[in-house]
C-alpha positions in Angstrom: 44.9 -4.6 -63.1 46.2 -2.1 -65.1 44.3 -3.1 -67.9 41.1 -3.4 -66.2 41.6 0.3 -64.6 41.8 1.4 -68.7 39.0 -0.8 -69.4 37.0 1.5 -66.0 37.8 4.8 -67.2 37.0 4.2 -70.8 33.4 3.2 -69.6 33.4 5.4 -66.9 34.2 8.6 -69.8 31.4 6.8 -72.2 28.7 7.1 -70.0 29.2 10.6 -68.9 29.3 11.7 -72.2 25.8 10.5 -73.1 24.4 10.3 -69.4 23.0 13.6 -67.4 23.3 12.7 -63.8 20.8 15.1 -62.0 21.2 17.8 -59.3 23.6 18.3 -56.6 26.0 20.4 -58.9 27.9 22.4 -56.4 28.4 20.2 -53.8 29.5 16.9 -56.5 31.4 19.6 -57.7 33.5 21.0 -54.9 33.8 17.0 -53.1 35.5 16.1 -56.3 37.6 18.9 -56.2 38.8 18.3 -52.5 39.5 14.1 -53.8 41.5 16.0 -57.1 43.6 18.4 -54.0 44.4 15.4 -51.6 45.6 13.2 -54.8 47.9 16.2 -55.9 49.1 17.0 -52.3 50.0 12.9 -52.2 52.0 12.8 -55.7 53.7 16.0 -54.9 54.9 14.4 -51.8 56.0 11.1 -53.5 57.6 13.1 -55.8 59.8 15.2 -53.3 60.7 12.1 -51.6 61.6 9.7 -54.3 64.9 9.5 -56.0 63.5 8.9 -59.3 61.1 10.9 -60.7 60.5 8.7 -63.8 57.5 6.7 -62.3 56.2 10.2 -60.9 56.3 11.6 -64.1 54.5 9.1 -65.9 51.6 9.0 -62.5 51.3 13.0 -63.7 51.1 12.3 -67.6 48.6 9.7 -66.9 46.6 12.2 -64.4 47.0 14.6 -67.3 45.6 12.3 -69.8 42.4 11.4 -67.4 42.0 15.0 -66.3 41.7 16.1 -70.0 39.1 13.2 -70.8 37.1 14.4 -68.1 37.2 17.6 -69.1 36.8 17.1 -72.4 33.3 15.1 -72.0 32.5 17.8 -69.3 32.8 20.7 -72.2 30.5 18.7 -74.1 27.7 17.5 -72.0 27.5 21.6 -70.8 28.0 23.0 -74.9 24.3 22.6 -75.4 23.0 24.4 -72.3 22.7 28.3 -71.8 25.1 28.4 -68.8 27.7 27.4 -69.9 29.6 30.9 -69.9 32.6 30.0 -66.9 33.7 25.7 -68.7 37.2 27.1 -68.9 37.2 28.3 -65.6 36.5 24.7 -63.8 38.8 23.0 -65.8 41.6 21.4 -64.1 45.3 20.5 -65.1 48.1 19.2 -63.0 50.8 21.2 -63.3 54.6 19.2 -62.9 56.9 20.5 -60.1 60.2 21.6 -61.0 
């Protein structure tokens, strides 16, 4: 499974670098921003609750790792376009609780 889940998210990262999916911006935008707030509010909570933190750690390194492909292919598909002024501001980034 866990194979086939890197297998997913290397395709899925492929095709939206060199696929434009059209309109709806805002609203694709801020429903995949509530899904991003619900999964943090749930790993937070595991990670309050569980006595060891190692399998919660590597959940957030590989949330990390996702979150920056994303990003990354994000900052690319909008460098060629003339609005691209606020990128840095929409980028996201789990931060670890202490």
């Amino acid at each position: 499974m866990k194979d086939l889940n890197t297998q997913f998210n290397a395709q899925y990262i492929s095709r939206a670098q060199t696929t434009l999916k059209p309109g709806q911006i805002d609203e694709k935008r801020s429903l995949m921003r509530q899904a991003y707030e619900d999964l943090i509010l749930d790993k937070v909570s595991y990670s309050r609750k569980a006595g060891d933190k190692t399998l919660y750690l590597e959940i957030i390194d590989g949330l990390n790792g996702l979150i920056g492909d994303y990003n990354q292919s994000v900052t690319l598909r909008l460098s060629g376009r003339s609005t691209d002024t606020d990128i840095g501001d929409e980028a996201m980034e789990y931060k670890e609780e202490e």
